[in-house]
N, C-alpha and C positions, 0 to 999 in steps of 0.2 A: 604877575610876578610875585606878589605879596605871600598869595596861595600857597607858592613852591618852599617857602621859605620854610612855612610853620611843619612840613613833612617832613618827620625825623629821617636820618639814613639808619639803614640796616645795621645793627650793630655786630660787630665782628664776633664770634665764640671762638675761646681757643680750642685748640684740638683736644687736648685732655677732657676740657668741660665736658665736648661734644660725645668724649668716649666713655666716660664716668657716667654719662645721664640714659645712655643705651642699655636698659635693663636686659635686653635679649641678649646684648652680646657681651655684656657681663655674666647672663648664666651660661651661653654658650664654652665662654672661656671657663669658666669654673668648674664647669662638667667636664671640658676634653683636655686642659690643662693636667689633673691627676687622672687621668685614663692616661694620657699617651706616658707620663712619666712611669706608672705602676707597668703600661707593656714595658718600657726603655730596662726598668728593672727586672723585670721577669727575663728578657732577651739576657740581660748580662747575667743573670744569676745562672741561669743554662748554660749558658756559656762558659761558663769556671767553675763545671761540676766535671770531675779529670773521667777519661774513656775508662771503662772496665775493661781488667785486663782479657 
Protein backbone atom coordinates (compact mmCIF):
# COMPACT_ATOMS: atom_id res chain seq x y z
CA UNK A 1 0.00 0.00 0.00
CA UNK A 2 2.90 2.56 0.71
CA UNK A 3 3.70 2.10 -3.10
CA UNK A 4 0.16 3.45 -4.20
CA UNK A 5 0.64 6.43 -2.26
CA UNK A 6 3.87 7.94 -3.59
CA UNK A 7 1.93 7.71 -7.51
CA UNK A 8 0.75 11.11 -8.24
CA UNK A 9 -2.82 11.29 -9.90
CA UNK A 10 -3.26 12.58 -13.29
CA UNK A 11 -3.55 16.08 -13.12
CA UNK A 12 -6.51 17.76 -14.70
CA UNK A 13 -5.81 20.40 -17.98
CA UNK A 14 -8.31 22.83 -18.43
CA UNK A 15 -10.03 23.00 -21.77
CA UNK A 16 -8.42 26.35 -22.93
CA UNK A 17 -4.84 25.15 -21.96
CA UNK A 18 -5.65 22.05 -23.80
CA UNK A 19 -6.78 24.19 -26.91
CA UNK A 20 -4.19 27.06 -26.84
CA UNK A 21 -1.29 24.28 -26.77
CA UNK A 22 -2.68 22.43 -30.18
CA UNK A 23 -0.47 24.22 -32.75
CA UNK A 24 -2.36 22.38 -35.73
CA UNK A 25 -5.55 23.61 -34.69
CA UNK A 26 -4.62 26.87 -33.94
CA UNK A 27 -3.13 27.13 -37.65
CA UNK A 28 -6.18 25.26 -38.91
CA UNK A 29 -8.45 27.93 -37.21
CA UNK A 30 -6.35 30.77 -38.41
CA UNK A 31 -6.16 29.75 -42.11
CA UNK A 32 -10.17 28.93 -42.42
CA UNK A 33 -11.39 31.50 -39.91
CA UNK A 34 -10.35 34.67 -42.61
CA UNK A 35 -11.19 32.21 -45.62
CA UNK A 36 -14.79 31.64 -44.55
CA UNK A 37 -15.28 35.40 -43.29
CA UNK A 38 -13.57 37.07 -46.85
CA UNK A 39 -16.28 34.16 -48.80
CA UNK A 40 -19.20 35.60 -46.11
CA UNK A 41 -18.07 39.16 -47.60
CA UNK A 42 -17.79 38.43 -51.04
CA UNK A 43 -21.55 36.59 -50.88
CA UNK A 44 -22.80 39.85 -49.22
CA UNK A 45 -20.95 42.26 -51.48
CA UNK A 46 -22.73 40.44 -54.68
CA UNK A 47 -25.43 40.43 -53.13
CA UNK A 48 -26.04 44.43 -52.78
CA UNK A 49 -24.66 45.14 -56.12
CA UNK A 50 -28.55 46.43 -57.63
CA UNK A 51 -29.87 44.26 -61.12
CA UNK A 52 -29.00 46.17 -64.40
CA UNK A 53 -31.63 47.53 -65.75
Amino acid sequence: MPEEENVPKPEHIPFFQRLLENTFLLLFIGVAMPTVFYILWGVMEIATIPVAP
